[in-house]
LUMDOBA-448720 format. One line per 2 residues: number of its first residue (from 1); for each residue z, y, x of N, C-alpha, C, O. Coordinates in Angstrom, 3 decimals, decimal comma. Each point is the difference from the previous one (the first is absolute). Last residue first. Layout:
BEGIN
NUM = Z/Y/X/Z/Y/X/Z/Y/X/Z/Y/X ~ ...
END
This chain:
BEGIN
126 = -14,871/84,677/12,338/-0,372/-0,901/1,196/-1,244/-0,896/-0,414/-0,476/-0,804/0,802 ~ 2,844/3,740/-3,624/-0,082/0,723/1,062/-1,249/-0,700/0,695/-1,138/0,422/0,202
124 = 4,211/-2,300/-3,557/-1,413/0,756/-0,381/-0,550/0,843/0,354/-0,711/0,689/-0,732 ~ 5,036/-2,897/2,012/-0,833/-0,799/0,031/-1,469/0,699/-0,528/-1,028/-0,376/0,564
122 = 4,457/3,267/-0,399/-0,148/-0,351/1,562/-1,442/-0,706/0,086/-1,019/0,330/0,606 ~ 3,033/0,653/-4,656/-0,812/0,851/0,089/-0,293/-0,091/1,604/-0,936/0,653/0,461
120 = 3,689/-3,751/-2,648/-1,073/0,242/-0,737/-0,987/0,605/0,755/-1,066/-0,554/0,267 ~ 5,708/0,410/0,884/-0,753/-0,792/0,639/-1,504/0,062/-0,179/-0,819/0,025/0,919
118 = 3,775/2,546/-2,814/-0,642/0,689/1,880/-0,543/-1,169/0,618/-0,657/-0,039/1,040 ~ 2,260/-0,422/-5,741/-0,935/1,048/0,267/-0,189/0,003/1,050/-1,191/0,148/0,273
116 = 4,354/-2,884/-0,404/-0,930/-0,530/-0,645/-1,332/0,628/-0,080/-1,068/-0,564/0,237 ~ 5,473/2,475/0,892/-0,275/-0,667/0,973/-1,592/-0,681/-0,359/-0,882/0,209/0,833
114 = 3,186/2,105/-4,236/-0,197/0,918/0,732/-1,228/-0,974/1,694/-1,135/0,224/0,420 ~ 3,582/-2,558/-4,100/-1,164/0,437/-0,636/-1,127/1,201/1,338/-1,205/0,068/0,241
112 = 5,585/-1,636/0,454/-0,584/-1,272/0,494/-1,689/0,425/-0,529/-1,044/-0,271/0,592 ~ 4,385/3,285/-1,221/-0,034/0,134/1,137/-1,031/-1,180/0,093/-0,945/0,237/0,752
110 = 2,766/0,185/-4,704/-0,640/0,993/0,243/-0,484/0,010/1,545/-1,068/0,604/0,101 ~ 3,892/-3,680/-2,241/-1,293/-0,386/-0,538/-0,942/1,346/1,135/-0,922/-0,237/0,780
108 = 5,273/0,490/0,602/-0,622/-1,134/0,593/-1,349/-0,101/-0,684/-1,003/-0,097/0,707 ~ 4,168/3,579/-2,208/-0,536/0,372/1,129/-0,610/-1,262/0,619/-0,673/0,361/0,966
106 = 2,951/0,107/-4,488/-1,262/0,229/-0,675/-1,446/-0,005/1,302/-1,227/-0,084/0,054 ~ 6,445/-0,364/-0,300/-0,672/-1,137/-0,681/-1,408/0,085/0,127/-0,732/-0,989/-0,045
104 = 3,865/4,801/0,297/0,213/-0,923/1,542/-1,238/-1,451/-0,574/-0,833/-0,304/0,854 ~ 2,980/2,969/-4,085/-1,364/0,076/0,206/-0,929/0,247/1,269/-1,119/0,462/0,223
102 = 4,995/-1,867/-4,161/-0,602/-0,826/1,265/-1,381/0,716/0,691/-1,130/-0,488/0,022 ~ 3,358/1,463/-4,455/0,906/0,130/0,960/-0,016/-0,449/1,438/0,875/0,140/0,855
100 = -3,948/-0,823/-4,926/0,983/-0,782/-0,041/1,077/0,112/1,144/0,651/-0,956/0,422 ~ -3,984/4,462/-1,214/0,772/-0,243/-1,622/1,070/-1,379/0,449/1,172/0,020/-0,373
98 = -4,288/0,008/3,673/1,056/1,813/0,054/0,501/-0,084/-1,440/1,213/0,206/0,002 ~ -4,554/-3,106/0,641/1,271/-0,387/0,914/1,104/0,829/0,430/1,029/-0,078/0,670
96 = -4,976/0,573/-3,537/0,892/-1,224/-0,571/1,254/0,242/0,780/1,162/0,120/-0,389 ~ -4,378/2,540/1,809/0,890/0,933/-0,757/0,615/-1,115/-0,361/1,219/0,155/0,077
94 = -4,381/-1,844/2,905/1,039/1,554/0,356/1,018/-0,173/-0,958/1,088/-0,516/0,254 ~ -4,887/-1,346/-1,788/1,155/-1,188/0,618/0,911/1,130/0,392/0,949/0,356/-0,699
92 = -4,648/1,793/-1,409/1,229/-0,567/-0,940/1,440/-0,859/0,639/1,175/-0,097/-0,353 ~ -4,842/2,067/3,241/0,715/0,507/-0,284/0,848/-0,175/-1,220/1,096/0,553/-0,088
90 = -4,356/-3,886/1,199/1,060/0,427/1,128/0,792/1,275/-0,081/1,035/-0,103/0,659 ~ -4,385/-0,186/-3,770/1,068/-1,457/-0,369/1,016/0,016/1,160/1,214/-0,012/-0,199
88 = -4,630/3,640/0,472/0,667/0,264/-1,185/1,464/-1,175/-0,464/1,097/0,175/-0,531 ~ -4,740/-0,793/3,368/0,657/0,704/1,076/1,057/0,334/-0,863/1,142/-0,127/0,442
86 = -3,424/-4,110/-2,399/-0,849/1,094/1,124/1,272/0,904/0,227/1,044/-0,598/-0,262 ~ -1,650/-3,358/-2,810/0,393/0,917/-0,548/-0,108/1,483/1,218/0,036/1,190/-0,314
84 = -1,239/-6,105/1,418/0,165/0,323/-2,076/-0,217/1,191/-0,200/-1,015/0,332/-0,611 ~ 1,810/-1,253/5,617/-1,773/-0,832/-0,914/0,301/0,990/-1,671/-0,447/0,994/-0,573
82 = 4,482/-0,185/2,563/-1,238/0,579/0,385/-1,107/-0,105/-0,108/-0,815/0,869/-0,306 ~ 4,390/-3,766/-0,790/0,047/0,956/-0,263/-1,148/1,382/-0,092/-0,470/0,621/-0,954
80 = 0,377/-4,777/3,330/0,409/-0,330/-1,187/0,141/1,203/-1,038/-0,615/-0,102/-1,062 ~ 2,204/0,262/5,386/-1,582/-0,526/0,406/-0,556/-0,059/-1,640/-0,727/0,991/-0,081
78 = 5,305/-0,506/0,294/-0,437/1,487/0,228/-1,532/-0,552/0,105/-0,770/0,563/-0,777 ~ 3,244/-4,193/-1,982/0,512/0,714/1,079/-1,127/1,474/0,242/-0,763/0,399/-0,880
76 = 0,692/-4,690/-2,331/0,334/1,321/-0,628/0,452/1,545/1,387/0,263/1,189/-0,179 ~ -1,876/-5,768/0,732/-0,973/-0,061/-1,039/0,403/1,583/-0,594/-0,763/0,778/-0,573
74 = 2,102/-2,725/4,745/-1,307/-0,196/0,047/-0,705/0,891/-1,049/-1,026/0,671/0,105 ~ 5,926/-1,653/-0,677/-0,594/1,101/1,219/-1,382/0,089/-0,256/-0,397/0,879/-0,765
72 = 1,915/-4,861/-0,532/0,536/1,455/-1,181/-0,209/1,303/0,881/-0,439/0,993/-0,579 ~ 0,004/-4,814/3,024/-1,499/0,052/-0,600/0,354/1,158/-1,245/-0,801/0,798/-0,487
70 = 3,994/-0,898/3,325/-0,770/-0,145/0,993/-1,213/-0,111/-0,929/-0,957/0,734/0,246 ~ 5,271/-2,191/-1,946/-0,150/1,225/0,378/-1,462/0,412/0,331/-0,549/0,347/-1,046
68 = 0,822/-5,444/0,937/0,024/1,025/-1,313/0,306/1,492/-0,091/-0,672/0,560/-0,867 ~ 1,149/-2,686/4,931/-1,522/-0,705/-0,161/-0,130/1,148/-1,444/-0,576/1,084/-0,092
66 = 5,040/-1,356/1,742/-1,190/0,783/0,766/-1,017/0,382/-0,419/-0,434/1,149/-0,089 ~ 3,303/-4,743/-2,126/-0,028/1,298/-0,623/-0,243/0,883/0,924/0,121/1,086/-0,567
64 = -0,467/-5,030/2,456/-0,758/0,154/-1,230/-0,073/0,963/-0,555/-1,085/0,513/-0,272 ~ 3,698/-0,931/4,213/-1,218/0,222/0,215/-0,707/0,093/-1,322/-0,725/0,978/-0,184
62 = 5,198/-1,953/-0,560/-0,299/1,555/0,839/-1,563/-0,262/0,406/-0,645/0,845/-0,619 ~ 1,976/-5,211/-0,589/0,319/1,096/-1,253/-0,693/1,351/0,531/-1,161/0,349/-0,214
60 = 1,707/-3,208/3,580/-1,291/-0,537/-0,595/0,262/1,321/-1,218/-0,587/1,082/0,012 ~ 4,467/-1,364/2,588/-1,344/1,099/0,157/-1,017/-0,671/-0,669/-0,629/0,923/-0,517
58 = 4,057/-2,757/-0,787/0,164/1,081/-0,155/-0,798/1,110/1,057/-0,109/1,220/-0,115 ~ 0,241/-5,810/0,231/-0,289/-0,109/-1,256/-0,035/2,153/-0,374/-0,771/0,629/-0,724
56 = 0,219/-2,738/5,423/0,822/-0,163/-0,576/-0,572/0,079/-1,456/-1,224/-0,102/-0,080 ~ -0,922/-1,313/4,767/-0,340/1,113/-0,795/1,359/-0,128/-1,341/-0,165/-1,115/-0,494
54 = -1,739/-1,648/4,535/1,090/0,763/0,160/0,253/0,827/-1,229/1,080/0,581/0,107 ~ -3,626/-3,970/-1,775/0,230/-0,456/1,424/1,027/1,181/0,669/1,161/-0,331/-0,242
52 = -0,780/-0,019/-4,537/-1,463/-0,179/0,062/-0,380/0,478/1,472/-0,538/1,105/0,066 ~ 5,210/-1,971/-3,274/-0,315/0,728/1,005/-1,709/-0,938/0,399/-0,149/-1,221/-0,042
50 = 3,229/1,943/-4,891/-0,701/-0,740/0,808/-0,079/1,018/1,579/0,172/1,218/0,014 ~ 1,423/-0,469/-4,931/1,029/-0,214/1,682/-0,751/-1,078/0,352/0,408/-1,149/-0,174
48 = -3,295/4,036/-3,691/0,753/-0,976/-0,010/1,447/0,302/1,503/0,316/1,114/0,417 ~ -4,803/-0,048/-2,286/-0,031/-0,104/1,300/1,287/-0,761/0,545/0,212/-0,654/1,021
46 = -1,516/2,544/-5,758/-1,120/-1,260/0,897/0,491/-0,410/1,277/-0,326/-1,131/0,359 ~ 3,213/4,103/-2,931/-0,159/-1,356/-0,210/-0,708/-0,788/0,447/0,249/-1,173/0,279
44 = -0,370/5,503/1,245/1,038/-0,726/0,317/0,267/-1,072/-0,358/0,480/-0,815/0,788 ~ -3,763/3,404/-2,710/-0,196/-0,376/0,972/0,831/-0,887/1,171/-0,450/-0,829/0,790
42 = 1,256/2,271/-5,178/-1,085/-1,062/-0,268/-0,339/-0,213/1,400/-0,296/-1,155/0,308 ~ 3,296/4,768/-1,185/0,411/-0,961/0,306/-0,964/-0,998/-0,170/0,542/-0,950/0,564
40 = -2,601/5,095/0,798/0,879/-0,892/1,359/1,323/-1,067/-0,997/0,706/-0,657/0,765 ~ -3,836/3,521/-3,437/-0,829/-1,160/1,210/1,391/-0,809/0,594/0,430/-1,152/-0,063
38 = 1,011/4,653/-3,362/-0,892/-1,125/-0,928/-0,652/-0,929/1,617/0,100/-1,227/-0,005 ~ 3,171/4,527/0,343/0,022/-0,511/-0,894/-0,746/-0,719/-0,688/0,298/-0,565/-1,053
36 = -0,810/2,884/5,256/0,998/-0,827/0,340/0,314/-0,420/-1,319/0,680/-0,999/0,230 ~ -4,760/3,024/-0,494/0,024/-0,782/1,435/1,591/-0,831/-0,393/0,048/-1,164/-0,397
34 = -0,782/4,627/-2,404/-0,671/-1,064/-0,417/0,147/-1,065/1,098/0,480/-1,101/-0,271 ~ 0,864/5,008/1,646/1,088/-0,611/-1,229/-0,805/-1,316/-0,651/0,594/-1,047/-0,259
32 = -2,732/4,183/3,572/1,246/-0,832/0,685/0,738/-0,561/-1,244/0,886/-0,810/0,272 ~ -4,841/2,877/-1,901/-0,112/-0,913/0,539/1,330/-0,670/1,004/0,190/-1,214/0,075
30 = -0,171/5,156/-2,595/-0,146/-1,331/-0,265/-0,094/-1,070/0,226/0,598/-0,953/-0,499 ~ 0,219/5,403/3,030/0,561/-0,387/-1,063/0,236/-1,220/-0,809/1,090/-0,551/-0,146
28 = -4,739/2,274/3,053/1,632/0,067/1,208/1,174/-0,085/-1,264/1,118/0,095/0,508 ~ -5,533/-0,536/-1,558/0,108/-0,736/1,064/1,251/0,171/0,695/0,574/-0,631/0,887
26 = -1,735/2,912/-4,800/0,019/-1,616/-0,603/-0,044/-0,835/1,528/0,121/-1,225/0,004 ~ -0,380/5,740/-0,102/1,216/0,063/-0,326/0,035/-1,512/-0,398/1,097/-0,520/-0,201
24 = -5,029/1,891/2,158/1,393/0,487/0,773/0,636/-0,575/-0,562/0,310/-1,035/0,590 ~ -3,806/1,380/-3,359/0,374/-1,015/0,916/0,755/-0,580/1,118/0,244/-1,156/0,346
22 = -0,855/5,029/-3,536/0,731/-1,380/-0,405/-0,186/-1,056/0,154/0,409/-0,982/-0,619 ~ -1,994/5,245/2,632/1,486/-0,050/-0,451/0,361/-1,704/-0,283/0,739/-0,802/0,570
20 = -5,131/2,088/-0,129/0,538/-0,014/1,592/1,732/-0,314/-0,304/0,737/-0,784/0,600 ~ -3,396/1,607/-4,776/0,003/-1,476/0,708/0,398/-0,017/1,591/0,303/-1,067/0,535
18 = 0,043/4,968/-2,820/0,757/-0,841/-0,380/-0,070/-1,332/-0,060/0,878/-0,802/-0,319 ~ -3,708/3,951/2,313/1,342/0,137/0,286/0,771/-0,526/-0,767/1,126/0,103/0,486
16 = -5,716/-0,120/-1,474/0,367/-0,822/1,418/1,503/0,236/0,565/0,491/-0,736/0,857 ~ -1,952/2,295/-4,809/0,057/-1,668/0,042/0,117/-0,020/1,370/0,747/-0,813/0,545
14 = -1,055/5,084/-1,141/0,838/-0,355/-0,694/0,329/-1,307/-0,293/1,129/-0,305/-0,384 ~ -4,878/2,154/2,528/0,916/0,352/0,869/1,432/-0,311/-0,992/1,002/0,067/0,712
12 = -5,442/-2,999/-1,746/0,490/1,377/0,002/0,950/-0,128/0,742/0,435/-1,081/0,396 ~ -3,778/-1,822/1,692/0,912/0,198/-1,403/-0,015/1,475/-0,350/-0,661/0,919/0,483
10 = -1,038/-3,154/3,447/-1,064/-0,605/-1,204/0,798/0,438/-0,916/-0,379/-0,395/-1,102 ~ 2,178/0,780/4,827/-0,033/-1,297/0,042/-0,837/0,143/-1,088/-0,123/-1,086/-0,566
8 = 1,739/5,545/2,486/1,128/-0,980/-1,519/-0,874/-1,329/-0,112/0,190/-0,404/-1,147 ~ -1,253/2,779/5,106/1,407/0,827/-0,445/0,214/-0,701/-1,131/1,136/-0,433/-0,193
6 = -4,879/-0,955/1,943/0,759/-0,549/1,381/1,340/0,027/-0,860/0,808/-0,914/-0,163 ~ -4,821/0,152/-2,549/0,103/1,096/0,486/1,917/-0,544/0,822/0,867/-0,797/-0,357
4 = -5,428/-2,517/-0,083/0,725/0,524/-0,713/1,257/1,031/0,457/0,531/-0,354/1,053 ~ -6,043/-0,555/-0,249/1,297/-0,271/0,318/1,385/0,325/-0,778/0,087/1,113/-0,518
2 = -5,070/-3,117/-0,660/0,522/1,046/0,102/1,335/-0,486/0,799/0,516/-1,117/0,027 ~ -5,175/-1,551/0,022/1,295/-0,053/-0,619/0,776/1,252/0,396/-0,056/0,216/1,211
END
């Protein structure tokens, strides 16, 4: 089975940057709006003003929409990114986050991606 190429993920250098882009921009954009407009009130309804042994109604809420961040991450975040779309998609995230004035933002996917490598390459050492 071939490998697929590190810098654009199997793509062109032009898909892969605008899928690095517009997944950025659908994770730090959309998705918080969908989250608090369409989950958390259905979620609030389920959960209701109940308290569920110490646990209030309003962190049960806050943990759920965690849970739902957290897999929107999973699916569109920097790890995510890079499988797809390779070195080319992490530099689309960069630039998302510098077009959206944030680009203090960019510095956690990137760093965790960063950390991940040294783990990688430690573990395939040994």
């Amino acid at each position: 089975m071939a490998k697929k190429n590190v810098v654009t993920g199997g793509k062109g250098i032009t898909e892969s940057f605008i899928g690095g882009l517009i997944c950025t921009l659908l994770l730090v954009v959309v998705v918080p709006v969908v989250c608090d407009l369409l989950i958390r009130p259905y979620v609030e309804e389920f959960v209701g003003d109940t308290q569920f042994m110490w646990f209030s109604s309003s962190l049960i809420v806050t943990v759920i929409m965690l849970l739902a961040l957290l897999l929107f991450t999973l699916v569109l975040g920097g790890g995510a990114i890079l499988r797809k779309y390779g070195i080319i998609g992490i530099i689309a995230l960069i630039f998302a986050y510098w077009l959206l004035g944030n680009i203090r933002g960019a510095i956690l996917p990137v760093a965790v991606l960063v950390i991940l490598y040294i783990f990688k390459v430690v573990r395939g050492k040994k």
